[in-house]
PDB file of N, CA, C and O in Angstrom, chain B, residues numbered from 101:
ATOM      1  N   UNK B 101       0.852  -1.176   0.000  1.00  0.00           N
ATOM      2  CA  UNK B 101       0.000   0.000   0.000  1.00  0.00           C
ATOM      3  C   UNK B 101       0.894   1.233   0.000  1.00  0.00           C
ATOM      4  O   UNK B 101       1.776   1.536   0.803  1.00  0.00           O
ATOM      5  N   UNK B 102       0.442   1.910  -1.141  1.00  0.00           N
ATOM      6  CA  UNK B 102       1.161   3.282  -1.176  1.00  0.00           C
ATOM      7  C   UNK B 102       0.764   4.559  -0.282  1.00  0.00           C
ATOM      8  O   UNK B 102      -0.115   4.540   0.579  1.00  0.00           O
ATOM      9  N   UNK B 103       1.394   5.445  -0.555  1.00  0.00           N
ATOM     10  CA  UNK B 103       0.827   6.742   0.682  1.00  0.00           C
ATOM     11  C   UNK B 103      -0.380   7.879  -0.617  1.00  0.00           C
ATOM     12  O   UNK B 103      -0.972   8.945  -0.451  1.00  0.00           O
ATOM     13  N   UNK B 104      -0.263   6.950  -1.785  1.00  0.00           N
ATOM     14  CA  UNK B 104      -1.222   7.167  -2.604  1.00  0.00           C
ATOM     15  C   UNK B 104      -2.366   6.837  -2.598  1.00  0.00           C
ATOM     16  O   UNK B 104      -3.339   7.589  -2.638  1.00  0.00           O
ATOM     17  N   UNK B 105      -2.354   5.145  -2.525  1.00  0.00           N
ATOM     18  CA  UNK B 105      -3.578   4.543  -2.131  1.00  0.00           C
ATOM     19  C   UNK B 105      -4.518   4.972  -0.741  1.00  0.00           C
ATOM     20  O   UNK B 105      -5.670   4.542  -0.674  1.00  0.00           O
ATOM     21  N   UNK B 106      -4.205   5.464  -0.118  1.00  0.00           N
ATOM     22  CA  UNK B 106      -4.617   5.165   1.175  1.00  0.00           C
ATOM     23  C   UNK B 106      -5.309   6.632   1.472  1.00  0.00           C
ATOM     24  O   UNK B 106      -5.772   6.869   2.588  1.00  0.00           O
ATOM     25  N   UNK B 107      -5.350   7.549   0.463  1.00  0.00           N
ATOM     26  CA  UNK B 107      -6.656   8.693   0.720  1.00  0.00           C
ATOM     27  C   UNK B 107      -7.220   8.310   0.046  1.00  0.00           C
ATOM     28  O   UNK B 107      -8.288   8.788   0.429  1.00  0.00           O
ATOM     29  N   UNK B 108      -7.567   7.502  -1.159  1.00  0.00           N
ATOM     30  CA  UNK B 108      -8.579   7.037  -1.707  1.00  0.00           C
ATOM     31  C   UNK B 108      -9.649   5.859  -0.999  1.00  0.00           C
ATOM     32  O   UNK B 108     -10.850   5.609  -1.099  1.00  0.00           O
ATOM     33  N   UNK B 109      -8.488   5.301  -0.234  1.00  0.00           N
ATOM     34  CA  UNK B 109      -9.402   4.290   0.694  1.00  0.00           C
ATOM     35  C   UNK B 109     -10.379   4.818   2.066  1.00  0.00           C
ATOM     36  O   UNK B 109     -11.359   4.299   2.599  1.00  0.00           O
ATOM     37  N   UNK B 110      -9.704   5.954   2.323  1.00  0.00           N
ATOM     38  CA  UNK B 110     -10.719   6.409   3.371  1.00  0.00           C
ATOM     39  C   UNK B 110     -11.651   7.128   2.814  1.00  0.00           C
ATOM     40  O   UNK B 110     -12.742   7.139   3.384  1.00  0.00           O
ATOM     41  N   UNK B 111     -11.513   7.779   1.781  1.00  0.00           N
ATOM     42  CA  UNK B 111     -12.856   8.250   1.149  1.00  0.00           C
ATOM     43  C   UNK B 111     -13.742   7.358   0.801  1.00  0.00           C
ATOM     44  O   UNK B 111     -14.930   7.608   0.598  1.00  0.00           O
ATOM     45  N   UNK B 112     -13.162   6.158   0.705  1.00  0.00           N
ATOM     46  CA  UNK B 112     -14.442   5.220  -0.314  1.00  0.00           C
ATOM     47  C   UNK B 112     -14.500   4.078   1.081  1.00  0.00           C
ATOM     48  O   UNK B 112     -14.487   2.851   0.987  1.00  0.00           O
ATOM     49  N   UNK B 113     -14.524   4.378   1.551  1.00  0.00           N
ATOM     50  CA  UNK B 113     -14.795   3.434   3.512  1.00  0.00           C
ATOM     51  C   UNK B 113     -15.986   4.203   3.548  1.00  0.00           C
ATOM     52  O   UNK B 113     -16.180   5.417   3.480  1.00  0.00           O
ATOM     53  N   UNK B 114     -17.113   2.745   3.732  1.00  0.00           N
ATOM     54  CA  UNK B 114     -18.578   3.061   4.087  1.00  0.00           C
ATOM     55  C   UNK B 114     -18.586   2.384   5.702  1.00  0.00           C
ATOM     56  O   UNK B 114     -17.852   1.486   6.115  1.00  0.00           O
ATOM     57  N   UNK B 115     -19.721   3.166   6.500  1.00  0.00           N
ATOM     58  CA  UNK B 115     -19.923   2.454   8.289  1.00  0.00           C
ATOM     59  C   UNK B 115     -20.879   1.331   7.939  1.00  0.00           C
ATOM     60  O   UNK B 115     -20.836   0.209   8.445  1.00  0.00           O
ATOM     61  N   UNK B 116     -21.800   1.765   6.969  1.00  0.00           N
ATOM     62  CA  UNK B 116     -22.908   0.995   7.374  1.00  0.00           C
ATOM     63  C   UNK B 116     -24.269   1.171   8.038  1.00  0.00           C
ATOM     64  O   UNK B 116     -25.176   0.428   8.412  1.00  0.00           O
ATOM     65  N   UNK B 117     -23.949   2.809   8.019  1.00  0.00           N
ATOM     66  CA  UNK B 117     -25.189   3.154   8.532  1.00  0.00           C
ATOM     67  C   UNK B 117     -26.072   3.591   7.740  1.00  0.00           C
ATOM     68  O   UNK B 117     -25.988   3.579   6.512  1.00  0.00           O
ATOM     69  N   UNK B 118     -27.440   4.219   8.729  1.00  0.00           N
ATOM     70  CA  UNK B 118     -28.172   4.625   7.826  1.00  0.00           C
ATOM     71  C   UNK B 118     -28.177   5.331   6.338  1.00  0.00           C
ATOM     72  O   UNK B 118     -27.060   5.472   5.841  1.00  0.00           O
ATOM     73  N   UNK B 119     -28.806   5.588   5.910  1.00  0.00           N
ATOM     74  CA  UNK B 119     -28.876   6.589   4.148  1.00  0.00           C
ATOM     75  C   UNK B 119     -30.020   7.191   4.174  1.00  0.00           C
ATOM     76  O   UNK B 119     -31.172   6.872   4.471  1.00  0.00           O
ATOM     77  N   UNK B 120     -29.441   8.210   3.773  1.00  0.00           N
ATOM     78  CA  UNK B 120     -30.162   9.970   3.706  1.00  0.00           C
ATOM     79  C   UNK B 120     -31.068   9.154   2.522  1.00  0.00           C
ATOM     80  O   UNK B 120     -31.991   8.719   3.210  1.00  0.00           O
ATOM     81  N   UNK B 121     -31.259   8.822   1.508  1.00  0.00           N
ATOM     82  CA  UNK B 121     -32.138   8.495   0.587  1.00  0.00           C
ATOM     83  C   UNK B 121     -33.428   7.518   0.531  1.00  0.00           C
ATOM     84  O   UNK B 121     -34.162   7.591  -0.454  1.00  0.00           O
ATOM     85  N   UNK B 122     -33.709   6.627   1.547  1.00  0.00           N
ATOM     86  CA  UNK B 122     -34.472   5.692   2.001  1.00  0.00           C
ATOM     87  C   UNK B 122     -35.908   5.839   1.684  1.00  0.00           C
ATOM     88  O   UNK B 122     -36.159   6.884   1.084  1.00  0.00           O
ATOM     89  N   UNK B 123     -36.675   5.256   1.870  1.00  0.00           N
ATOM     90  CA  UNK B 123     -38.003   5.404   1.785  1.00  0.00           C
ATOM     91  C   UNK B 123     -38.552   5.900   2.978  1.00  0.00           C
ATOM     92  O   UNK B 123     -38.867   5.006   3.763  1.00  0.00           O
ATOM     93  N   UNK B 124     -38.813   7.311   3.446  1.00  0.00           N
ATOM     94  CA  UNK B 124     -38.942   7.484   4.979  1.00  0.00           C
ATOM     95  C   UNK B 124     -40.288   6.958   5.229  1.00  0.00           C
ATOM     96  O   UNK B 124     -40.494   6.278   6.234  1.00  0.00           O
ATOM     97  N   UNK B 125     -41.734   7.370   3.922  1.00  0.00           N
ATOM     98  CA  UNK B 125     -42.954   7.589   4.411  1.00  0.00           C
ATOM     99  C   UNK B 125     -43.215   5.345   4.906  1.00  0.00           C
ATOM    100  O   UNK B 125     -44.041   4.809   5.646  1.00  0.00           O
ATOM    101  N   UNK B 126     -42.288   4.845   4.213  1.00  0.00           N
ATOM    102  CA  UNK B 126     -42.504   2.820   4.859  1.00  0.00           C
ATOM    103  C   UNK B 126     -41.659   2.519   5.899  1.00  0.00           C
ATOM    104  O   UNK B 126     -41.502   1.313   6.088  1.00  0.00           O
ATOM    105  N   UNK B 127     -41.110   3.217   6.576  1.00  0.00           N
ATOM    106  CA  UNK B 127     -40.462   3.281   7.815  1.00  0.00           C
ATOM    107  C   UNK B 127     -41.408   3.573   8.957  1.00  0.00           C
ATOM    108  O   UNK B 127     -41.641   2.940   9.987  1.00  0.00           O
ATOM    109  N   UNK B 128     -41.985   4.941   8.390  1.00  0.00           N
ATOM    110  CA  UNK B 128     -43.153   5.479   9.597  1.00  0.00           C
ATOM    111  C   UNK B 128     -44.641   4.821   9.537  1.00  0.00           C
ATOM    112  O   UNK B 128     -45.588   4.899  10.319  1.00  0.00           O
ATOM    113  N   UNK B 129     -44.488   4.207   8.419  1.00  0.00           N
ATOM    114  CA  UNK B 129     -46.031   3.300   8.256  1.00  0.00           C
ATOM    115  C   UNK B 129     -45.920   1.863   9.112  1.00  0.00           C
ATOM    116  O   UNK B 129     -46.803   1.368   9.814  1.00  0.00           O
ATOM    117  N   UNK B 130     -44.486   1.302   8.832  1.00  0.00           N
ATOM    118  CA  UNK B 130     -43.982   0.144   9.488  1.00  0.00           C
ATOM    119  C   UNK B 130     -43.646   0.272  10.903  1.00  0.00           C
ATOM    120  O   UNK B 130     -43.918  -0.553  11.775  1.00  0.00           O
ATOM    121  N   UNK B 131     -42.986   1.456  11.064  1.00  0.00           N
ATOM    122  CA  UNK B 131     -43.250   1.713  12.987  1.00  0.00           C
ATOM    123  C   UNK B 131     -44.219   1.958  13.590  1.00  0.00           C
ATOM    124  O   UNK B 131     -44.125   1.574  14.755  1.00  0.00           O
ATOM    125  N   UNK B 132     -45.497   2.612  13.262  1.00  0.00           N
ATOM    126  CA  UNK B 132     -46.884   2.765  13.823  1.00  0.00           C
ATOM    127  C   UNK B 132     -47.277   1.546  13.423  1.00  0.00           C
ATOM    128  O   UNK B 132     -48.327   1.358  14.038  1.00  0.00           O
ATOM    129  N   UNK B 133     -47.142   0.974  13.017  1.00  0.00           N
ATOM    130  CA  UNK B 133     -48.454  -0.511  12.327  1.00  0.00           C
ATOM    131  C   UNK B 133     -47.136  -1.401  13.587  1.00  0.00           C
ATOM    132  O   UNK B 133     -47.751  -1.907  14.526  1.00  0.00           O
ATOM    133  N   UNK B 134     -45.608  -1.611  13.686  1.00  0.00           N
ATOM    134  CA  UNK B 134     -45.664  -2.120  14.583  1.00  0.00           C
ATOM    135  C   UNK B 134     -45.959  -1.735  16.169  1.00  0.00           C
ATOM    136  O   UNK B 134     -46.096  -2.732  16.878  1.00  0.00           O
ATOM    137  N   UNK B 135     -46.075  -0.510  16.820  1.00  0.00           N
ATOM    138  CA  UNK B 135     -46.514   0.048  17.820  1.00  0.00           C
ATOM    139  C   UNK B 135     -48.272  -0.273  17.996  1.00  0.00           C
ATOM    140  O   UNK B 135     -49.027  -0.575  18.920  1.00  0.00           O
ATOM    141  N   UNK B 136     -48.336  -0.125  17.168  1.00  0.00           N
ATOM    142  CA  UNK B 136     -50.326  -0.522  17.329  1.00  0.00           C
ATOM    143  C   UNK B 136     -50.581  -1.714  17.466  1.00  0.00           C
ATOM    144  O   UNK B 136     -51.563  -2.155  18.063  1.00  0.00           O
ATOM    145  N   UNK B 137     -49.513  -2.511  16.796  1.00  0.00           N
ATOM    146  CA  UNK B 137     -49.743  -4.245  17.316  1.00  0.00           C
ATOM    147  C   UNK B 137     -49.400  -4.801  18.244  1.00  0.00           C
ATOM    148  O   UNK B 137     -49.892  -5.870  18.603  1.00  0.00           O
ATOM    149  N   UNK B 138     -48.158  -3.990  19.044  1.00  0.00           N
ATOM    150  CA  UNK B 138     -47.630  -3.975  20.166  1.00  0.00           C
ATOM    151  C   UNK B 138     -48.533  -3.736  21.378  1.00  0.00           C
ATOM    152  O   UNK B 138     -48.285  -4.248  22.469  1.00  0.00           O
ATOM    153  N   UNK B 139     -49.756  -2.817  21.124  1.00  0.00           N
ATOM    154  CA  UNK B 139     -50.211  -1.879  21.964  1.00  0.00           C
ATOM    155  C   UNK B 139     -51.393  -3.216  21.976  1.00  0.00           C
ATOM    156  O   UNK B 139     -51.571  -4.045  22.869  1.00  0.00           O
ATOM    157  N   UNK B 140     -52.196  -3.059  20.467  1.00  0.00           N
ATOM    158  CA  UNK B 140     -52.992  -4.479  21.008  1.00  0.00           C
ATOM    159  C   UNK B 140     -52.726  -5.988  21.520  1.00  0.00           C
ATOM    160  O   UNK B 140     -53.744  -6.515  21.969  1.00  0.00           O
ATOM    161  N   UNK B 141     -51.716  -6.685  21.542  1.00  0.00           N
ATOM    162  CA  UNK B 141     -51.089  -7.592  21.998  1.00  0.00           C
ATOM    163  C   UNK B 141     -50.639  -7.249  23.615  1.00  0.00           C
ATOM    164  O   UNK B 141     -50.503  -8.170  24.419  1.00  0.00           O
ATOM    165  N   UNK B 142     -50.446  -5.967  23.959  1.00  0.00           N
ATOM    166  CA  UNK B 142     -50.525  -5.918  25.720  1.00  0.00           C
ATOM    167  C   UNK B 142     -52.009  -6.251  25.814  1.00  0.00           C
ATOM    168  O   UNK B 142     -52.366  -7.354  26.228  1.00  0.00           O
ATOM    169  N   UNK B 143     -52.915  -5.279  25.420  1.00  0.00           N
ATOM    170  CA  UNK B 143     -53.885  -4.738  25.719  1.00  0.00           C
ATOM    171  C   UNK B 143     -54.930  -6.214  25.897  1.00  0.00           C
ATOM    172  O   UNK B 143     -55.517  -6.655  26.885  1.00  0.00           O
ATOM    173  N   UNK B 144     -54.843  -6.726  24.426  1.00  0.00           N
ATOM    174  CA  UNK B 144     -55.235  -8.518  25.200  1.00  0.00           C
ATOM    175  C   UNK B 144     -55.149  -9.382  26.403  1.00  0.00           C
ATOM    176  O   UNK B 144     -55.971  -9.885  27.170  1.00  0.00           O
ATOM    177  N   UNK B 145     -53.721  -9.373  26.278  1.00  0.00           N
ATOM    178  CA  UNK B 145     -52.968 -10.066  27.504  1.00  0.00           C
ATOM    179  C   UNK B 145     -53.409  -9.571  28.771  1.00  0.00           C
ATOM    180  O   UNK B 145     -53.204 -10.146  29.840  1.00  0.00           O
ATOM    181  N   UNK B 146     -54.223  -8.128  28.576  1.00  0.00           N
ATOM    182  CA  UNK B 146     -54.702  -8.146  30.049  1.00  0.00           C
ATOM    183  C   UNK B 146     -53.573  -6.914  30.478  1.00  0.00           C
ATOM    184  O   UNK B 146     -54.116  -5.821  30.637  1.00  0.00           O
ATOM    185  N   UNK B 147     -52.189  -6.930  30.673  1.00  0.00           N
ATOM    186  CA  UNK B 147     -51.493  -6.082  31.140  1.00  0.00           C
ATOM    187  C   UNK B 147     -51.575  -4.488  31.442  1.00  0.00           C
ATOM    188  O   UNK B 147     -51.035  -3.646  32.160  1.00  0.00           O
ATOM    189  N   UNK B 148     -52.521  -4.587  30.512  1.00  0.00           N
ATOM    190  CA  UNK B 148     -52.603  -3.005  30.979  1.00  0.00           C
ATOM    191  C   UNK B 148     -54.483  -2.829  31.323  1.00  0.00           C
ATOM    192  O   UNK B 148     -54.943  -1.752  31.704  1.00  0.00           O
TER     193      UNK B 148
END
């Protein structure tokens, strides 16, 4: 490895995290639809 190579490699090093581009509005449909199933599945059980 050169002292060439090695700013190209940290520029092109991904984490793995999230992305700015995603589908936000099936994220927030998929977290309320799972919170509401959450909520009825206590709410059965009696727990609350």
């Amino acid at each position: 490895m050169t002292s060439t190579t090695l700013p190209r490699l940290l520029v092109r090093a991904r984490t793995g995290g999230p992305r700015d581009d995603g589908p936000k509005i099936l994220e927030h449909v998929l977290g309320w639809t799972l919170v509401v199933l959450l909520a009825v599945l206590v709410t059965r059980a009696g727990l609350m």
